[in-house]
N, C-alpha and C positions, 0 to 999 in steps of 0.2 A: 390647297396644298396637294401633293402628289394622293392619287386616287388610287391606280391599279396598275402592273405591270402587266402589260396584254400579249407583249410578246419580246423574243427575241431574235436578232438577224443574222443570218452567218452571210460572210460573205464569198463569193463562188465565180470560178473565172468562164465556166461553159453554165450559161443557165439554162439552155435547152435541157443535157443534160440532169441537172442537179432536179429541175422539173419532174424527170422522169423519175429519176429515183423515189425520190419523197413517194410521188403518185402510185409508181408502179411497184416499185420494192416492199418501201414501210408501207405502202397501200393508204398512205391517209388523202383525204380531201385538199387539193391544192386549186386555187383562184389565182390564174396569172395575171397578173393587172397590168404586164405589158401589151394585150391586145389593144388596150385606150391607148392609141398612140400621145395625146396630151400626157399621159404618166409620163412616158420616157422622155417627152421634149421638157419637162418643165423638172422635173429630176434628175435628168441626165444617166440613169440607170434603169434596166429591167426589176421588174421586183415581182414577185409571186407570193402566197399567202398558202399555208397550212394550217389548217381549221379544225383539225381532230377535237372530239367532245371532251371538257374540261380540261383545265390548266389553261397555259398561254399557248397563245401561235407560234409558230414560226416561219417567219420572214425570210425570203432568198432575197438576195443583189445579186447586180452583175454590170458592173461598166456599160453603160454603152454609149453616151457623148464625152469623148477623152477628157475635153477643155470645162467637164462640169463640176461642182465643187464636191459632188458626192461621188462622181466615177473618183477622181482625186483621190480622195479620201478612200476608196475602195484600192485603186491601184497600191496606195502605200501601203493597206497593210496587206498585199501578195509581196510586197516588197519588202518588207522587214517580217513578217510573221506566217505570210502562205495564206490558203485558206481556211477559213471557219470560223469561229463567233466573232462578230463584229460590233453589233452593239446592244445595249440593254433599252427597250422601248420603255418609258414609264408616262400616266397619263397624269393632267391637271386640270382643272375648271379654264382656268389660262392659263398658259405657258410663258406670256410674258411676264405675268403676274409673281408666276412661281418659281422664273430665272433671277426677278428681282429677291426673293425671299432665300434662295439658294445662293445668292451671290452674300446676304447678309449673312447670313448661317458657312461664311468659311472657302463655299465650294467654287472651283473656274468655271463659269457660264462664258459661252462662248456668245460674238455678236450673231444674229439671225444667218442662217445661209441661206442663199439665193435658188429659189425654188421648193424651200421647204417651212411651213408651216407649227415647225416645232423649233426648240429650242434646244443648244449641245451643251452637253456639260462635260469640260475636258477628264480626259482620263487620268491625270495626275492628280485629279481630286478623290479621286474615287477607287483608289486604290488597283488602277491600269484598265478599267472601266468604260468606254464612250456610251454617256446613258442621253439618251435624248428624249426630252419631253414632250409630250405632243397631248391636244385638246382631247375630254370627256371622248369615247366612241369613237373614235379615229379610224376604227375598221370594222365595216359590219357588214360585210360578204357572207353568204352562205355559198360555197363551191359544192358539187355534187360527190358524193360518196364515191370511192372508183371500186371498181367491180372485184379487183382483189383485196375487200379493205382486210386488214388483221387487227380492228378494235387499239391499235394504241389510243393512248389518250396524248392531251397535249402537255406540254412542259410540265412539270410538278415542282422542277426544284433546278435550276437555273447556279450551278457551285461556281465560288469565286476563289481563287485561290488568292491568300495576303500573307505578308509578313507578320506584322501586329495586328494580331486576332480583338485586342480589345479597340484600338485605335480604329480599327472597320467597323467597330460596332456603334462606336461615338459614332463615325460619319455616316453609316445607313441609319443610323438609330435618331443622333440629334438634326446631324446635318439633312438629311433627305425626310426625317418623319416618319421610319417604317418602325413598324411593333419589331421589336429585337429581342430575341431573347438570351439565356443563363447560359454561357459554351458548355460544350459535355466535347468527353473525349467519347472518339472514334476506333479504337484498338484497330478493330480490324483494317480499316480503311486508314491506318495511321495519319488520321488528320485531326484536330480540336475545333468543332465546329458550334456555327450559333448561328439562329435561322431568326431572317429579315422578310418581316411579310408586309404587304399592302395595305390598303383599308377594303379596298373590294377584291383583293384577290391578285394572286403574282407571290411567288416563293424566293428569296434569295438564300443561297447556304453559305453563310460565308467560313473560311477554312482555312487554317494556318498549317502546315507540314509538321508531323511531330514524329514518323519514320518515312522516308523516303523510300522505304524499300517495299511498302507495303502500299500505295498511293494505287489507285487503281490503274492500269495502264496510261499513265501519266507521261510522258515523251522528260527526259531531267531540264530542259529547260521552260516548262510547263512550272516545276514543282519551283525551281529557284526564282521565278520572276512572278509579276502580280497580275490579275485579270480572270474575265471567265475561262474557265476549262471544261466543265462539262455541263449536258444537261439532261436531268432523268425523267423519263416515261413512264406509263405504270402500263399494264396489259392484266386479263385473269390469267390466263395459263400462259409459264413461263415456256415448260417444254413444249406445246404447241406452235410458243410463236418463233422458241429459238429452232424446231424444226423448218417451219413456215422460210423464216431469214434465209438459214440453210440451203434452202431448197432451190432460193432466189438469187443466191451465188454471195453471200453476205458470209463472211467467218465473224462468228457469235462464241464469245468462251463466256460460262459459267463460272461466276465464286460464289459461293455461297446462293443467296436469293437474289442474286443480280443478275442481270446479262448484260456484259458490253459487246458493243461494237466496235470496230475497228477500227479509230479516225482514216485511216487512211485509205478506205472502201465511202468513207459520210463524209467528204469535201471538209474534211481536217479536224471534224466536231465528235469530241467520244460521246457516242450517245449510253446512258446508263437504263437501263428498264427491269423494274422491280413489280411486283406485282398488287394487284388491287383487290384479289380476291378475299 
């Protein structure tokens, strides 16, 4: 059954770009994996890897064979949604194995797409979600440190925004198999949240709206509709790194022990970063 969430993908219309950010901005280790030109001929998009220590990756797309079913698939959501989180990566011993177990347990498993080695599980199952399964190990790149790093770490907590806070719990919890836990409310962060973990690792928060007014830089069609919205980093020093961001032409606001970013500077993804000290 589903093993770990390794990563997540945002999707991005300039990947050169979105490259440089990650590497040169947030300073984390990035592995372009469209140098293999077999990647882009056989996926039909650019894709890059961020590898920051602990947590999950994060994965870039970028179109680049029109007529392919994952450019497709990328074009639509600039098309209806713009850019940024596109899909949620989860692993399995097999994936076919685990599309048949997932289709029994309720959820839409999509048929195979052409050129990709995992398996989709539509977003209407999953509470506006595209999670795709893909075999044990699926990435194990090490990319080189870049010479600006600034220590984030990687994903820690991956938020989903739903309507029915209990009915996402049934479905990460029964339907997919992940440890779920008791919702607690959120005061500050005016959400009710209850945290979906892996077997080896990968954090889901899943989050229902309970003040809209207090939502962290949430865009209002973010808060009223279902899917991921953001994903948080940890760093040790916050003022360090929100000066660092700063410095690098990044507007970083402070609430409390958080720092967000911008989506509209991070290819449409509000990045939240809390500290690990």
């Amino acid at each position: 059954m589903i093993t770990s969430l390794p990563r997540v993908a945002i999707a991005v219309r300039d990947f050169d770009a979105a490259v440089s950010f990650f590497r040169d901005t947030l300073g984390m280790p990035v592995l372009d994996l469209s140098k293999k030109k077999e990647v882009v001929t056989l996926l039909g998009a650019r894709l890059a890897m961020c590898v920051p220590d602990g947590g999950s990756n994060i994965e870039i797309m970028s179109p680049a064979i029109p007529d392919a079913p994952l450019a497709k698939s990328l074009q639509k959501q600039f098309e209806h949604r713009g850019e940024g989180l596109f899909a949620m990566m989860l692993e399995a011993p097999d994936p076919n194995a685990a599309a048949e177990e997932l289709s029994s347990r309720g959820l839409k498993v999509l048929p195979p797409m052409r050129g990709s080695w995992g398996r989709d599980v539509h977003p209407a199952s999953t509470h506006g979600v595209l999670i795709r399964v893909y075999p044990n190990d699926s990435f194990t790149g090490t990319p080189p440190e870049p010479p600006g790093c600034l220590g984030l770490s990687g994903i820690q907590r991956t938020t989903v925004i739903v309507r029915d806070l209990d009915a996402a719990i049934a479905r990460y919890g029964d339907g997919l198999g992940l440890e779920t836990s008791v919702p607690i409310e959120d005061a500050d962060r005016g959400l009710r949240i209850a945290i979906a973990r892996a077997p080896k690792g990968g954090v889901v928060e899943l989050a229902t709206v309970t003040n809209p007014n207090a939502v962290e830089a949430l865009a209002p069609n973010k808060v009223q509709s279902e899917g991921m919205v953001a994903l948080t980093l940890e760093a040790r020093d916050l003022d360090g790194t929100a000066n660092a961001l700063r410095k690098r032409g990044l507007s970083v606001e402070r609430r409390g022990d958080v720092l967000l970013l911008d989506p509209a500077q991070t290819f449409g993804t509000l990045f939240r970063i809390v500290s690990n000290a």
